[in-house]
C-alpha positions in Angstrom: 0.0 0.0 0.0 1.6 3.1 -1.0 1.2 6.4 0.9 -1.6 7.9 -1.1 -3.8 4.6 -0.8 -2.9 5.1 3.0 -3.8 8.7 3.3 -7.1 7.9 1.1 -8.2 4.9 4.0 -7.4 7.0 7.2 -9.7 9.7 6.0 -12.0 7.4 4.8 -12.1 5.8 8.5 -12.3 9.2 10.1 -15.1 10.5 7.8 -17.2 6.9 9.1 -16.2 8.0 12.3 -17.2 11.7 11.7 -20.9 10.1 10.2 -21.4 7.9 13.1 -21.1 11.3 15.2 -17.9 10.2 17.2 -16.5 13.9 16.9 -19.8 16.0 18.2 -21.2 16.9 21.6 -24.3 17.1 20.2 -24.3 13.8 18.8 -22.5 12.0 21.9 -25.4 13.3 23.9 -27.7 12.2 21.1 -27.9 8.4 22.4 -28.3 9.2 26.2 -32.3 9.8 27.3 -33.2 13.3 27.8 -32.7 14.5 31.1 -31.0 17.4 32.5 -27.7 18.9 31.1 -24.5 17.3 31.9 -22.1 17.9 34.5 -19.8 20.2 33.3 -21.1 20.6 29.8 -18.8 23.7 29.2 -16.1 21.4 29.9 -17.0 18.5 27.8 -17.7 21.3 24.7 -14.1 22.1 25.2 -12.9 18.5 25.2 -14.7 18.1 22.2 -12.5 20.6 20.2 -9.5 19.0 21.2 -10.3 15.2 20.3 -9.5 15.8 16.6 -5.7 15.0 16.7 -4.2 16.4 13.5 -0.6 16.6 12.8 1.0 19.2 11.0 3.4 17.7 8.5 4.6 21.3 7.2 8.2 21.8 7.9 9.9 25.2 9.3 12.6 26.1 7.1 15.4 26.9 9.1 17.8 29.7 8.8 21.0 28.7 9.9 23.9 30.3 8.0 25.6 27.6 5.6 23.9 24.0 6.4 20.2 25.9 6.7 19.3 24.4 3.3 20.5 21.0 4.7 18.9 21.2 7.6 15.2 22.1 5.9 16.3 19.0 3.6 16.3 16.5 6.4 13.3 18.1 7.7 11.3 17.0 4.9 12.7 13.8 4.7 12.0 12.4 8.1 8.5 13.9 8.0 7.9 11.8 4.4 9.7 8.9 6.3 6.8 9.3 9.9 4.2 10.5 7.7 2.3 7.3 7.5 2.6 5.8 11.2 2.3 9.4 12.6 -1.0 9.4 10.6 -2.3 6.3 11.7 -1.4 7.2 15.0 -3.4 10.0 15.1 -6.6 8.1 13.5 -5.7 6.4 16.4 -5.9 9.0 19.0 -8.9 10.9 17.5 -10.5 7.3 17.5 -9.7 7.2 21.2 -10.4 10.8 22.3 -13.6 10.4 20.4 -15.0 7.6 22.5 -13.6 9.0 25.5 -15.5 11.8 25.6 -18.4 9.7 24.6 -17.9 7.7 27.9 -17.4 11.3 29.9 -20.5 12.6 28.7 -22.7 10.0 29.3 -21.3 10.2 32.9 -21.5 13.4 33.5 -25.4 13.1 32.3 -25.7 10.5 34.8 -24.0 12.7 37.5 -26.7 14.8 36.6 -29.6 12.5 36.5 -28.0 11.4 40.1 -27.4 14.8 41.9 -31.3 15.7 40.5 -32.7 12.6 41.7 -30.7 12.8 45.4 -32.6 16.9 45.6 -36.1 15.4 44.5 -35.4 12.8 47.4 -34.3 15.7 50.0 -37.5 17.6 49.1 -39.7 14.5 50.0 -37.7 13.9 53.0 -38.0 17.8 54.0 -42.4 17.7 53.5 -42.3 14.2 55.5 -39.8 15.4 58.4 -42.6 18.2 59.5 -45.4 16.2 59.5 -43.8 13.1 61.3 -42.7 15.4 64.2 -46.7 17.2 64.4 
């Protein structure tokens, strides 16, 4: 498989990955009952920004005085020689992030559902206390 056949399947996984809604708050929270917002949700948008990991393979020329032109040169040529594992890598790590979050936000909605559910409970046990004690 040659690099261009390797770049073509990576973003063919992440664009499945993008459909099935791995990369969107609003789609993570999509597949957990309605209910009140999650713990945190400012948080979790902010996590969501930062799951896409996306390397940068544009190389800095550098401006050394004599071997600056060398330098750039074996620049380019260990980022051509990484650029496939460091790709697949970060399909990788996006994949990972992706579900991550997924996981976090259907916790913090349970948090949520929890901490709602524990001051429903406190109100009932407030209205009984007054009336057990008349």
């Amino acid at each position: 498989m040659n690099e261009s056949d390797l770049m073509d399947e990576l973003h063919r996984r992440v664009a499945e990955k993008k459909a099935q809604g791995l990369y969107s708050i609003d789609a993570l929270s999509d597949e957990i009952r309605p209910g009140p917002e999650p713990v945190d949700a400012d948080g979790l948008a902010r996590l969501e920004r930062l799951v896409d990991v996306a390397p940068d393979p544009s190389v800095v020329r550098s401006t050394k005085p004599v071997i600056g032109g060398a330098v750039t040169g074996a620049k380019h040529v260990l980022v051509r020689a990484t650029r496939q594992p460091v790709d697949d890598l970060a399909c990788r790590a996006t994949t990972f992030n992706g579900l991550l979050l997924h996981h976090l936000a259907g916790l913090a909605r349970e948090v949520a559902l929890l901490q709602a559910r524990v001051d429903e409970l406190e109100r009932a046990l407030s209205a009984v206390k007054p009336a057990a004690s008349a």
